[in-house]
N, C-alpha and C positions, 0 to 999 in steps of 0.2 A: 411861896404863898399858895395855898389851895384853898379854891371854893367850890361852895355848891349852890347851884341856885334849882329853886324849887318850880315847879311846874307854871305859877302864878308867874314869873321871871320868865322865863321861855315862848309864856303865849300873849307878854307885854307888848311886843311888835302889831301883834295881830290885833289889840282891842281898838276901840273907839279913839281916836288921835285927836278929838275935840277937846279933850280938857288938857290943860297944861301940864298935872300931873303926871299922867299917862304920858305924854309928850317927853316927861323929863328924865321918864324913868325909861321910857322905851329908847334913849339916846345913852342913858347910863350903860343898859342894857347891852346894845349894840358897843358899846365901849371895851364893856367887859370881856365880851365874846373876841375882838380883834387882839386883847391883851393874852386871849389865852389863844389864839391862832399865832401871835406872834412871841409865846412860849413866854411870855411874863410872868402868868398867873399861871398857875396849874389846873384842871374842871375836876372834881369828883363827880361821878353817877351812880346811880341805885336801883336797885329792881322798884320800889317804888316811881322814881321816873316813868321805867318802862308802862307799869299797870297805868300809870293814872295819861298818860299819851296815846295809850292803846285805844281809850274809849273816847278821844277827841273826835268829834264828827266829820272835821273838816282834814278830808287826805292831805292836803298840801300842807297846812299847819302840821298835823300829824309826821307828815317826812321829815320837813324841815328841823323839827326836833329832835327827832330819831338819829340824824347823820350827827348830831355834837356828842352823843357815845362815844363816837370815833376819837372824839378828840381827848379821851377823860383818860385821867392815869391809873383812876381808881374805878372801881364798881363792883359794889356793895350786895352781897345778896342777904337774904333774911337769915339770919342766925339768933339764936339764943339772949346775947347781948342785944343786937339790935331790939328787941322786943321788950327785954327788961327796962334798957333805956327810953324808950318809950312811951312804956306804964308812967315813970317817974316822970316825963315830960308833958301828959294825958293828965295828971295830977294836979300840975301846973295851971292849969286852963285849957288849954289847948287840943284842938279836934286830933282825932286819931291818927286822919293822914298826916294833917303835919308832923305829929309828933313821931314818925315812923320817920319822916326826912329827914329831921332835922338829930336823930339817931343816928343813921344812915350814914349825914353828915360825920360826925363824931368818929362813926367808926372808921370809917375814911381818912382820918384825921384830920379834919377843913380846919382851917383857921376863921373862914367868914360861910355864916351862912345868908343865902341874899334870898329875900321873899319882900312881894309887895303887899303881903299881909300883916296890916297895920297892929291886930292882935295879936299875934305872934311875936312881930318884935315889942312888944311891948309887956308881955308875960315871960320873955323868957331872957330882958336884959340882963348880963351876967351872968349867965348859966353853963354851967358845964366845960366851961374852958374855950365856949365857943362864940364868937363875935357874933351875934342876929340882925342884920340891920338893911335896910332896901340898897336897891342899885343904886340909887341916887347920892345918897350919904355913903356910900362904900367909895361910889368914884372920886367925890370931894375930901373923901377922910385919905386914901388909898394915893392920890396924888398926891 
């Protein structure tokens, strides 16, 4: 099984731990992350990762993200496909960057792609052969 989680999924640890949400998905999160250090899950990556990590402010967030490269089987750089698939997910609703991930994703071959954006999964249920759904419900579905 391979996933990709999108930058929104990576800097969940970091945000605000006040609201339950956050709370529940930053433990999915951290879930996921040990399933794929303990070779259950597979990670895809993508040069979109890189771009959109680069301009994070905060060094430490920044690192910490950087080193789960290490961990990915895949990583994706911009090609042709990735771009076309895009357009058609850009169509959908969907803002540019994501639509470039969740491409990325695809061509990577993920089975799940995991974002805590609520509009994303929810324009792109069923699309493209590719699961869209938050950490949260991937760990309770995935168990």
């Amino acid at each position: 099984m391979r996933v990709y989680l999108d930058n929104c999924c990576f800097n969940r640890p970091f945000d605000d731990q006040t609201q339950t949400r956050v709370r529940l998905e930053t433990e999915a999160k951290l879930d996921i992350q040990q399933r794929i250090k303990d070779q259950k899950i597979e990670l895809a990556w993508s040069y979109m990762l890189d771009y959109e990590n680069v301009a994070n402010p905060f060094e430490e967030q920044r690192e910490a993200i950087a080193r789960w490269k290490n961990a990915a089987v895949a990583d994706v750089e911009e090609t042709a496909v990735v771009l076309q698939q895009a357009r058609e997910i850009v169509d959908r609703g969907v803002r540019a960057n994501d639509a470039l991930h969740v491409a990325c994703a695809m061509a990577a071959g993920c089975d799940f792609f995991l974002t805590t954006d609520d509009l994303v999964v929810k324009r792109l249920r069923g699309f493209g052969g590719i699961v869209v759904m938050g950490p949260t419900q991937f760990v309770i579905e995935v168990e």
